[in-house]
C-alpha positions as CSV (number, residue, x, y, z in Angstrom):
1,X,85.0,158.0,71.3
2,X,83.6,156.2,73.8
3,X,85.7,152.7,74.9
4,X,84.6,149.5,72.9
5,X,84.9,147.0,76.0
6,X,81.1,146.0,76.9
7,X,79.6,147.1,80.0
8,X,78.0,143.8,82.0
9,X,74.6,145.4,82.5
10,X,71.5,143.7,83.3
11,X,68.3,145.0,82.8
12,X,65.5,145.4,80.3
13,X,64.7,148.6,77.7
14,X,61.9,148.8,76.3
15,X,62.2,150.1,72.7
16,X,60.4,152.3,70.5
17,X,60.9,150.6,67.3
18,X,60.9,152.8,64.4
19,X,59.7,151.9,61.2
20,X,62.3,151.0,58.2
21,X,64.4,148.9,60.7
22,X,64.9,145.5,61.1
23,X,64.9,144.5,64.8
24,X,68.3,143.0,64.9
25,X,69.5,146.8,63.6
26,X,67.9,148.5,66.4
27,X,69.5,146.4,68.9
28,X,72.7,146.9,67.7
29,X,72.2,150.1,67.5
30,X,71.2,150.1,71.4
31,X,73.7,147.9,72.2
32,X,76.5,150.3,71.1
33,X,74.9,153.2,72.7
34,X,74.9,151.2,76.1
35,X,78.2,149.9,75.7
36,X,76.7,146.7,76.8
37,X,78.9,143.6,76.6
38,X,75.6,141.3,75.8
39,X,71.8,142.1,74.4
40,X,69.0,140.4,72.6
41,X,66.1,141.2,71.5
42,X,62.4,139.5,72.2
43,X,60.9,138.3,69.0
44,X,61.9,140.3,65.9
45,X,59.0,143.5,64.4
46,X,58.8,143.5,61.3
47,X,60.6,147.0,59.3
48,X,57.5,147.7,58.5
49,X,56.4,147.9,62.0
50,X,57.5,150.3,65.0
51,X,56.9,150.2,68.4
52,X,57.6,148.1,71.7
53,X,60.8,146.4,71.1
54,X,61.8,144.9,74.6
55,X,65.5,144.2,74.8
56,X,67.0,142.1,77.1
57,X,71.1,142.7,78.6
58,X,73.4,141.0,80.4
59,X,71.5,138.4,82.5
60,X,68.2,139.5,81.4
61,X,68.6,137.9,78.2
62,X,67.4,134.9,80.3
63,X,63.8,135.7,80.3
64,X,64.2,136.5,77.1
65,X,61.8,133.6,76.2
66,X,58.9,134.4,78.5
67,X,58.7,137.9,76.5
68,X,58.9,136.0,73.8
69,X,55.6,133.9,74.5
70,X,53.5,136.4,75.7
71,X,50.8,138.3,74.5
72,X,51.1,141.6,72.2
73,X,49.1,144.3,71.5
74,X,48.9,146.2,67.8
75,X,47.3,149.3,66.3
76,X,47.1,148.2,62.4
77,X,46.0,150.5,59.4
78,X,44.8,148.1,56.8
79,X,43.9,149.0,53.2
80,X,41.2,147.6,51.5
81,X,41.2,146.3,47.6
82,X,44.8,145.6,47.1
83,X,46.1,142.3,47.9
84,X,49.9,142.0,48.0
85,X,52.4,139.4,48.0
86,X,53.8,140.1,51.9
87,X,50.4,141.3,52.8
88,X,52.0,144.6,53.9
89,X,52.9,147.6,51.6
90,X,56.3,146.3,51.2
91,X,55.2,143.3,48.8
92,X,54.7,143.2,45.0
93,X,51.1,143.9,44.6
94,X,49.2,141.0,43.0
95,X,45.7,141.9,42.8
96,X,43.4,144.6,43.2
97,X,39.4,145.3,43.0
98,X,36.9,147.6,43.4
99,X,35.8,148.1,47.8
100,X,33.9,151.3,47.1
101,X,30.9,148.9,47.8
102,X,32.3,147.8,51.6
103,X,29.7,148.5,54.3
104,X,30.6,149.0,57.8
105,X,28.3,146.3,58.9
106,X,30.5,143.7,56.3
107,X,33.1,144.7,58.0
108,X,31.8,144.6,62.0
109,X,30.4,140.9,60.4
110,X,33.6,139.4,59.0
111,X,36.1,140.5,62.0
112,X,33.6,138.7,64.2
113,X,35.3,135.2,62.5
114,X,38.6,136.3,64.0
115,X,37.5,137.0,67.7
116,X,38.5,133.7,70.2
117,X,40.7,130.8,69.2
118,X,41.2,130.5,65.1
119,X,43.9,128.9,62.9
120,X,46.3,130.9,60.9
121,X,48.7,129.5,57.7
122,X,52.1,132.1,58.1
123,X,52.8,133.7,55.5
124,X,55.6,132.3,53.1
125,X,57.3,136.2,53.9
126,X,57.6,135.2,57.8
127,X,60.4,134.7,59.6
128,X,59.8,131.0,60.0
129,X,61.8,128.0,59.2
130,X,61.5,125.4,56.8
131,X,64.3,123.0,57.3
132,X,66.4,125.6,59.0
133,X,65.9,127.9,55.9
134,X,63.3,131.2,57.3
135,X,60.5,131.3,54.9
136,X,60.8,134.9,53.6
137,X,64.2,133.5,52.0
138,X,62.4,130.6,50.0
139,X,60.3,133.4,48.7
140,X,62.4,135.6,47.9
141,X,63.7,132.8,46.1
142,X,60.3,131.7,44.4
143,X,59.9,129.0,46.0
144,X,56.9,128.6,47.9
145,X,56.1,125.5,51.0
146,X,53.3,124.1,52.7
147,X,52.9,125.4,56.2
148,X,50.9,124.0,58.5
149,X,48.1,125.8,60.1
150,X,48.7,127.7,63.8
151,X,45.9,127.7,66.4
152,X,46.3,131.3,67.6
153,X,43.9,133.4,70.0
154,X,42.4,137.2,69.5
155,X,41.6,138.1,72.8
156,X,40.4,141.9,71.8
157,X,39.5,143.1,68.2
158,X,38.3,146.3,67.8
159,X,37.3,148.5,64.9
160,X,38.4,151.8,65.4
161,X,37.7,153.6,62.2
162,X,36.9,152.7,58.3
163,X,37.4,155.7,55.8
164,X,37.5,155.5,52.0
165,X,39.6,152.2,51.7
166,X,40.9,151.8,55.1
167,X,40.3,150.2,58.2
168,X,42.1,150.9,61.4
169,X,41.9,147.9,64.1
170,X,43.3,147.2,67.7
171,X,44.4,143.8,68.3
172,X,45.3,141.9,71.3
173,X,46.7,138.5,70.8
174,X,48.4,135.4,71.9
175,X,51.9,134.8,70.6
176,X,52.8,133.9,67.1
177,X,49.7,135.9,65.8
178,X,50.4,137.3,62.3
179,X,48.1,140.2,61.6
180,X,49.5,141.1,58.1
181,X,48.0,137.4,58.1
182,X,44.4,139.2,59.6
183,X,44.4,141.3,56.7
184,X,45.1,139.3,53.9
185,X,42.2,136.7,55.2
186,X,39.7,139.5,56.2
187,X,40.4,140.9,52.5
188,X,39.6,137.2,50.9
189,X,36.4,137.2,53.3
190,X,35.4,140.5,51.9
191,X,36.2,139.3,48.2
192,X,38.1,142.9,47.8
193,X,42.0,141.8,49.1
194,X,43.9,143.0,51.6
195,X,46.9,144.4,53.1
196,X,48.8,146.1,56.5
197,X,49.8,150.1,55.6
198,X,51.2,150.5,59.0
199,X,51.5,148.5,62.3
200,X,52.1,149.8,65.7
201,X,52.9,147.1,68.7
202,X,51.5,148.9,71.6
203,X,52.2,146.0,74.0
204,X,54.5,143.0,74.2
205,X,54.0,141.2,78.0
206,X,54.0,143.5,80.8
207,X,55.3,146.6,79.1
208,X,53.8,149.2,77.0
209,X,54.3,152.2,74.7
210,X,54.3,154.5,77.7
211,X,57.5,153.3,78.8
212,X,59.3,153.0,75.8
213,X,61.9,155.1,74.4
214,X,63.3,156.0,70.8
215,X,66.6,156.2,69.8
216,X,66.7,159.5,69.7
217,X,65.6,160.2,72.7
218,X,68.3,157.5,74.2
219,X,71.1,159.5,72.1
220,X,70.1,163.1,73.8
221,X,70.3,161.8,77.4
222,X,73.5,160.0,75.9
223,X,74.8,163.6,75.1
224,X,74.0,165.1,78.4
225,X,76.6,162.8,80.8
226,X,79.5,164.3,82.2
227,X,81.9,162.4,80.2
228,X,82.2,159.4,78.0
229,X,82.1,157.0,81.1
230,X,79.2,158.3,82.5
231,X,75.9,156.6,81.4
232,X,73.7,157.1,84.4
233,X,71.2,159.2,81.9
234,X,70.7,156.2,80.2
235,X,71.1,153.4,82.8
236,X,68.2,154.5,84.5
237,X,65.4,153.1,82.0
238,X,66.7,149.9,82.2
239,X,64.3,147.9,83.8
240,X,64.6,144.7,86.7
241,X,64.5,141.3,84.9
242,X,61.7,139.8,87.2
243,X,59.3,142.8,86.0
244,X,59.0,140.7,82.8
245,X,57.6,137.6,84.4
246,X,55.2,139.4,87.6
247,X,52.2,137.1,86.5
248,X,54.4,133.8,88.1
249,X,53.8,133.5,92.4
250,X,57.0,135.0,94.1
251,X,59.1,132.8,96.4
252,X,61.4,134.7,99.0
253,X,63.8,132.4,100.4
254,X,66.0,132.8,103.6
255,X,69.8,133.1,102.1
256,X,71.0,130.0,103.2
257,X,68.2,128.2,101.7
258,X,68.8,130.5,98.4
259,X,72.5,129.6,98.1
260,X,71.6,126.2,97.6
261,X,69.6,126.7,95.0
262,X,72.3,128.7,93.6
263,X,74.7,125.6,94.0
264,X,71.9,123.7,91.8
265,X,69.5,122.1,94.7
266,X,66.2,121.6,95.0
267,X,64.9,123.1,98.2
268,X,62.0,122.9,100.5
269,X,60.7,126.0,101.5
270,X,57.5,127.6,102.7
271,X,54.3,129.0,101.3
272,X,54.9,127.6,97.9
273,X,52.6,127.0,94.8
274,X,51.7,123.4,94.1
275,X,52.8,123.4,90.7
276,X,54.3,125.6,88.0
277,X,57.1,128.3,87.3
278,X,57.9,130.8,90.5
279,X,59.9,134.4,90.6
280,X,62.7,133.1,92.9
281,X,64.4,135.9,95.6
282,X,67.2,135.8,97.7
283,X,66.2,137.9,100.4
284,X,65.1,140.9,98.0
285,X,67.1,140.0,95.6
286,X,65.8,138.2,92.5
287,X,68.1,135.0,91.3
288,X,65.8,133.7,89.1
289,X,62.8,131.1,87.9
290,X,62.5,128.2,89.7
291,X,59.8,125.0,88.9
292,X,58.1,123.1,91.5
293,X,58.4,119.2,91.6
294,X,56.5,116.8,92.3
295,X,57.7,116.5,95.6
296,X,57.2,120.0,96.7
297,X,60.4,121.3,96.8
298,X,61.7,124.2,93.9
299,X,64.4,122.8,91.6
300,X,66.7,126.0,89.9
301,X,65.3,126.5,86.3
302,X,67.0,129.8,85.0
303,X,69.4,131.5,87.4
304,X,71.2,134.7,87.4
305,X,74.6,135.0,88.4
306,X,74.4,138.4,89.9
């Protein structure tokens, strides 16, 4: 048995997600595999859905948030003609009608309404609050809520393939995007219902499916250390914390400038932006976002402490 005392590791994994599994289960799982003393995870998948899972440790749990607003990418099978309560295959099916008739070009048509900004009502199974309550709860409960409308954008939306009753998208989105949300209104547009069979997040922020890696894949380089201290195998796809936030302008400050921006201070240093978030370095090491003011110097905004 390995020791129970958390590691203080800082870093990000990205996560394979697999389907079944709520995203707060997979990070525990994780979590005890890494020994790690403090993880979180960067906006939760649905069990339905697998795929990239970023999760943060130790002081990269502080970035957390700017994972959490970014854009995502899916690969959705959606089945045509059944309309369910979830919008997914997980809900009680409440309707269903004959698509036989679909055409390809109804299809191309109707998906061109959900290209660019449009507005989206959650559905009552998201996670969601509603007076602190998350709405799956309420209705699971049968209770059901108004919810106000979300202005979301579909950057990308392609149609990769529509067999029988099933039509297989790519999606690339803003934040907050539902697509079992996609389905069920592309299914009303059609007149025929609609609902998710499978979802795949390809992409969340920066990082992709190509770097991501399965439990079991963590567990067999787990099994191949020396002893039960030794988790170098693993440690190694943990990823810096400033990879997660590349697209903000990188200040590298001398370190006596730096450590008073450790100590809380605003600073004034050269070649900075004129507004907006920064990646802030100490030397080459990172220490954090920083926000410029008004006045031109960079105020501390989230700091590590190592």
């Amino acid at each position: 048995m390995r020791k129970r005392h958390g590691r203080n590791l800082s870093g990000i994994l990205v996560l394979d997600k697999p389907q079944g599994e709520t995203s707060n289960r997979s990070l525990q799982r994780v979590k005890r595999l890494f020994q790690a003393a403090k993880a979180g995870h960067t906006g939760s998948l649905d069990p339905l859905a697998t795929g990239v899972l970023p999760l943060c440790f130790g002081e990269a749990t502080k970035i957390s948030q700017f994972l959490l607003d970014s854009d995502k990418a899916y690969r959705t099978k959606i089945k045509l003609g059944v309309k369910t309560a979830t919008g997914d295959s997980e809900g009680e099916i409440v309707a269903e009608k004959d698509c036989s008739n679909i055409s390809l070009q109804q299809i191309e048509k109707a998906l061109e309404g959900f290209r660019g900004e449009i507005q989206q009502i959650p559905s009552m199974y998201s996670a969601l609050k509603h007076q602190g309550v998350p709405l799956y709860k309420l209705a699971r409960a049968g209770k059901t809520v108004e919810r106000k409308t979300r202005l979301v954008t579909i950057f990308e939306l392609t149609l990769i393939s529509y067999e029988g009753a099933y039509v297989e998208l790519e999606i690339h989105c803003s934040k907050g995007t539902y697509v079992r949300t996609i389905a069920d209104d592309l299914g009303e547009q059609l007149g025929v219902g609609a609902h998710v069979t499978a979802l795949r997040r390809t992409q969340a922020g920066p990082f992709k499916l190509n770097q991501a890696q399965t439990h079991e894949s963590l567990e067999k380089y787990l099994e191949q250390s020396k002893s039960d201290e030794d988790f170098s195998a693993i440690d190694e796809f943990l990823i810096p914390a400033d990879q997660a936030v590349q697209e903000l302008p990188e200040v590298i400050l001398p370190s006596v400038t730096a450590d008073f921006v450790l100590q809380g201070q605003a600073v004034i240093a050269r070649h900075l932006p004129t507004s907006g978030l920064v990646r802030l370095y100490k030397e080459s090491i990172f220490i954090g976002i920083g926000e410029i003011l008004e006045d031109g110097r960079v105020a501390p905004k989230r700091l590590f402490l190592s």
